[in-house]
C-alpha positions in Angstrom: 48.9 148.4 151.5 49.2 145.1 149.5 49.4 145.6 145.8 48.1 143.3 143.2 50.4 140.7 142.0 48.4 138.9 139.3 47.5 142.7 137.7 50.9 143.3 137.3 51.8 139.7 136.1 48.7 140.7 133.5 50.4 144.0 132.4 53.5 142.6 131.9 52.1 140.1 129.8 49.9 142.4 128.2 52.8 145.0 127.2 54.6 141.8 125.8 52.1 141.1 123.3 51.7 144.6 122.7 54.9 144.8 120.9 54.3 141.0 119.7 51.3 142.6 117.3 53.8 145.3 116.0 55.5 142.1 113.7 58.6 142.1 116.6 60.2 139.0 117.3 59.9 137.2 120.5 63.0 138.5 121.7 63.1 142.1 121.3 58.9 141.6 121.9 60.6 141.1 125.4 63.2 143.4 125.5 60.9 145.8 124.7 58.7 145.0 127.9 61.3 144.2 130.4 62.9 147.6 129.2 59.5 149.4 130.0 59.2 147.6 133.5 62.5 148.8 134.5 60.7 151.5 136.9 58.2 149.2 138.1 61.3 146.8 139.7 62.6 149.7 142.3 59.0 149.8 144.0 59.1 146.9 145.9 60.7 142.8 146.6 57.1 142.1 144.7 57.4 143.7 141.7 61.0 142.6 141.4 60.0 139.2 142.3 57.0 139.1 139.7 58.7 140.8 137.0 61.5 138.7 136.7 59.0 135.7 137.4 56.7 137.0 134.0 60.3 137.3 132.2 61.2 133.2 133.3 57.7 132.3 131.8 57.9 134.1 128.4 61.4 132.8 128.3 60.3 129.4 128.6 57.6 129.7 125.9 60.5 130.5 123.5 63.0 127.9 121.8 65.5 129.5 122.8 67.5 132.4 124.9 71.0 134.6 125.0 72.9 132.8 127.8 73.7 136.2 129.9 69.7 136.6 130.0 69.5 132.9 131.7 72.3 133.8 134.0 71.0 137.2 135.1 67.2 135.9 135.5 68.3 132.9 137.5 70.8 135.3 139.7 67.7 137.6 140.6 65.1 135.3 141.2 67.9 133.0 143.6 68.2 136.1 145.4 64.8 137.4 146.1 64.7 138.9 149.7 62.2 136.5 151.3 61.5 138.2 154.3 60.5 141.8 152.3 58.7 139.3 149.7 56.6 138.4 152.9 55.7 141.7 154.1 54.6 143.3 151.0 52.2 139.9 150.5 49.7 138.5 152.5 50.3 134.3 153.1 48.7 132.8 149.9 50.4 135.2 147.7 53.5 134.4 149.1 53.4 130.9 148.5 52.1 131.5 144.9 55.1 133.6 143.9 57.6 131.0 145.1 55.6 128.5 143.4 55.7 130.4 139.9 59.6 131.2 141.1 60.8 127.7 141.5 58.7 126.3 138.7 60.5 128.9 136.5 64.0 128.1 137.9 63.1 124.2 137.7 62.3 124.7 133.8 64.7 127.1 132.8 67.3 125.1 132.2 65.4 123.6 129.3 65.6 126.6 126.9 68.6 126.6 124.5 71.1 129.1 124.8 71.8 131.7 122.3 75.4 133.3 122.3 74.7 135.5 120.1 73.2 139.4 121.7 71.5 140.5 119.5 67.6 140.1 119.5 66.2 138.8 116.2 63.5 136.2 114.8 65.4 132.7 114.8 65.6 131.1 111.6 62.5 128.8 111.7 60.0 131.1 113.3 61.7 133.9 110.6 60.6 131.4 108.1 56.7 130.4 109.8 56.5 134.4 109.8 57.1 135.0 105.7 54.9 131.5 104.9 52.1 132.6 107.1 52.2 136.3 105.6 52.5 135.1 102.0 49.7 132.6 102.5 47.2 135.8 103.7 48.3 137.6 100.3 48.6 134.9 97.9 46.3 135.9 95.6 47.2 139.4 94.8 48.9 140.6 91.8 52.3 138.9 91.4 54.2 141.6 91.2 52.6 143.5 94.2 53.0 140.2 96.1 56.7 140.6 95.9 56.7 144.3 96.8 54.5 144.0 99.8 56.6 141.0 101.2 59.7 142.9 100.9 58.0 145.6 102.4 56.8 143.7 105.5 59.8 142.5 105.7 62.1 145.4 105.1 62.7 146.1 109.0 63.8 142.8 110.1 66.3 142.2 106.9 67.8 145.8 107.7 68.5 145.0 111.2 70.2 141.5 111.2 72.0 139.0 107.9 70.5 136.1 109.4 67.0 137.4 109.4 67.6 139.2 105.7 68.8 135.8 104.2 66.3 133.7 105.8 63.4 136.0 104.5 64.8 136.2 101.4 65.4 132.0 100.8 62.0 131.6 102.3 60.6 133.7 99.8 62.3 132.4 97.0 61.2 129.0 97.6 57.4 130.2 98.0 57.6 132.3 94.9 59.2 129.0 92.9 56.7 126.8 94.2 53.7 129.2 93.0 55.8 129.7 89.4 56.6 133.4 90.0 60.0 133.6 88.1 59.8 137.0 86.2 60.3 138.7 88.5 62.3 141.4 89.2 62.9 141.4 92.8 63.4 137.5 92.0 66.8 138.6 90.0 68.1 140.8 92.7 66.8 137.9 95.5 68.9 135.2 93.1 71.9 137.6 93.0 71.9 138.2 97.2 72.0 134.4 97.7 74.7 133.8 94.7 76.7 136.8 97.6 75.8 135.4 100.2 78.6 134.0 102.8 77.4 131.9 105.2 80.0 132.5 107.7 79.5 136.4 107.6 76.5 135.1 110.1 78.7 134.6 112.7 76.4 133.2 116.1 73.4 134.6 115.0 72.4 131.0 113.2 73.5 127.7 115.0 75.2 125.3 113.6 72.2 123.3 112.5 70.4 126.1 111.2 73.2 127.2 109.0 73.8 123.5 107.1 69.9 123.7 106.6 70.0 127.2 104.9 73.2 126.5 102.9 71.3 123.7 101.6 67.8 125.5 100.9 69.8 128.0 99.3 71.7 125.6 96.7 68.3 124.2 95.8 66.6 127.5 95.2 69.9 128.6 92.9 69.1 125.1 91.1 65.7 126.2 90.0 65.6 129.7 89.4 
């Protein structure tokens, strides 16, 4: 019995933005999903093939990737078992899977590598994510403002420094540029970045994104 490719490509897909509505990042959005498709992998060349395949296009949607992810996707989908891949599809779908196969493999080398594990929001779509919320609630109460950003928030700064400081510089600049100074979670934000070591960070920032946050940083100290 042939099973139905482009459904599964669908729930894959489907899953991913699943967890992509809970606030995740990109990256653990997908190591969410590829963690829930680990079954589905053992049930046939197809679903190995397809799951890996919907992996390699996420992937390449995103700016960027952890480097043993790009070696371990490319490894499987080089080593697909062709002749199994043929008997559990009929001719066309075949050919379509080593289409979407090759044009993944063609494009992955593209995506910039990440050495650092751990899946997080990377420090410009960390930043679009605290802008776009703040803009939705700008015109509540000031102090509330504060307290429901650090609340939406609160998950993402526990789990990584990169995404706590990032959240926290972005905020300070928004709440400068609206003049919200008295406040207190502005005193204890100003005291975190006055703390704050930029090479306690380690891999999670590149090199770029750490010279452009040591600067945003130094001009938010200037004004508050």
């Amino acid at each position: 019995m042939k099973r139905n490719y482009e459904a599964l490509l669908g729930a894959f897909y489907g899953k991913y933005f699943e967890f992509k509505n809970m606030k995740m990042s990109n990256d653990e959005a997908l190591a969410r999903t590829s963690n829930d498709f680990e079954g589905v992998l053992k049930l046939g060349e197809m679903e190995n093939a397809v799951v890996h395949i919907a992996i390699g296009n996420i992937i390449l949607s995103h700016t960027r990737t952890y480097y043993k992810v790009k070696d371990q996707l490319i490894e499987v989908l080089n080593s697909i078992d062709l002749e199994k891949l043929q008997l559990e599809t009929s001719l066309d779908e075949y050919q379509d899977i080593l289409e979407r196969r090759d044009m993944v493999l063609d494009e992955i080398d593209n995506i910039q590598i990440d050495y650092d594990p751990y899946a997080r929001w990377y420090s410009f779509e960390m930043e679009k994510e605290v802008k776009s919320y703040f803009g939705n609630i700008i015109c509540e109460d000031e102090s509330e403002l504060v307290e429901k950003i650090i609340e939406r928030f609160e998950r993402d700064c526990d789990k990584t420094l990169s995404e706590n400081i990032v959240v926290k510089t972005t905020l300070a600049e928004l709440l400068i540029r609206h003049g919200i100074k008295s406040n207190e979670q502005i005193v204890k934000i100003r005291s975190e970045l006055e703390q704050f070591d930029l090479n306690n960070v380690g891999k999670q920032l590149s090199e770029f994104e750490k010279l452009d946050l040591s600067i945003r940083i130094k001009e938010v100290l200037d004004k508050l």
